[in-house]
C-alpha positions as CSV (number, residue, x, y, z in Angstrom):
1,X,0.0,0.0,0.0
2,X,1.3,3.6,0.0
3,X,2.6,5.7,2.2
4,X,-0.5,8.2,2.4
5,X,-2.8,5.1,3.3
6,X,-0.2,4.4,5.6
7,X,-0.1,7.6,7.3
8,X,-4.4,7.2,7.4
9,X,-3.5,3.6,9.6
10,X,-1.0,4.9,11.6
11,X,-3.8,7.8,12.6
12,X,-6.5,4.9,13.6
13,X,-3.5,3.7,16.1
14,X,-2.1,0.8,13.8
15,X,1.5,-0.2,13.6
16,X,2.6,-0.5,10.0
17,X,6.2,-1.6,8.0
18,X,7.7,-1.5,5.3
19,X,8.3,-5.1,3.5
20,X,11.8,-3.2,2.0
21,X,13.0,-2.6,5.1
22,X,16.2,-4.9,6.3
23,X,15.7,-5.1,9.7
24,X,13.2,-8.0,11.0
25,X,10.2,-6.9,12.9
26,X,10.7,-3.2,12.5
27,X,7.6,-1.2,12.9
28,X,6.0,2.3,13.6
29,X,3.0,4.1,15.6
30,X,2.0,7.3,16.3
31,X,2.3,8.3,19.1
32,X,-0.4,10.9,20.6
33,X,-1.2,12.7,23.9
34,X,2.4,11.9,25.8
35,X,3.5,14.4,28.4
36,X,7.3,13.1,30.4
37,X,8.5,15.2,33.7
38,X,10.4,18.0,32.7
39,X,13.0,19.2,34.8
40,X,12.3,22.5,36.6
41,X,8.9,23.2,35.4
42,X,6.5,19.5,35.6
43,X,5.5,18.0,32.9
44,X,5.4,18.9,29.7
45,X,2.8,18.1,27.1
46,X,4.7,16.8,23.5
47,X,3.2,17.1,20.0
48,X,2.3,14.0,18.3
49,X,5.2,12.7,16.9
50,X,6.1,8.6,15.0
51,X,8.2,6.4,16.8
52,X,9.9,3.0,15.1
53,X,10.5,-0.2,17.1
54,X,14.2,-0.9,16.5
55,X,15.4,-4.7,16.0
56,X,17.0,-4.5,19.0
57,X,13.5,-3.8,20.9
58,X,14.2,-0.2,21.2
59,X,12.4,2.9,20.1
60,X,13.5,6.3,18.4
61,X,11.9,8.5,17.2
62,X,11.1,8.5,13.0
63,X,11.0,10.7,10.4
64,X,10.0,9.2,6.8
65,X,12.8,9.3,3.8
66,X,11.5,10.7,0.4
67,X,12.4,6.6,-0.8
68,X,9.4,5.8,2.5
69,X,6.9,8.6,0.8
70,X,7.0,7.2,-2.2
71,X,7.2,3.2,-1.5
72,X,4.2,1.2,-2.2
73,X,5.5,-1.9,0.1
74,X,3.7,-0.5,3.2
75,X,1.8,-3.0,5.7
76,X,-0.5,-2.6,8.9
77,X,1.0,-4.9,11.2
């Protein structure tokens, strides 16, 4: 599927891949309404941003590649 019905899952709260990607059980979500302590001031309220499940069971945070935008090997997970 393509990236922008991609993007349309990942707004519903489904994980989705890519089938080009290399690394095995790689994924990534949305993530919505997260607030973390902030030193100083409480917490602090952070945009919505995407995340991608690493292979080594870690997260960062992810930012799509123009090659992403314009794959057609996207999958819900």
């Amino acid at each position: 599927m393509s990236f922008g019905k991609a993007l349309e899952e990942l707004k519903q709260g489904n994980k989705v891949a890519r089938n080009g990607w290399n690394g095995k059980n790689m994924w990534i979500v949305q993530i919505n309404d997260c607030e973390i302590p902030y030193r100083g001031i409480g917490r602090v309220k952070l945009n919505p941003f995407f995340a991608i499940k690493n292979v080594n069971d870690t997260m960062s945070t992810w930012v799509p590649s123009v090659n992403d935008t314009l794959a057609e090997d996207w999958k819900v997970i």
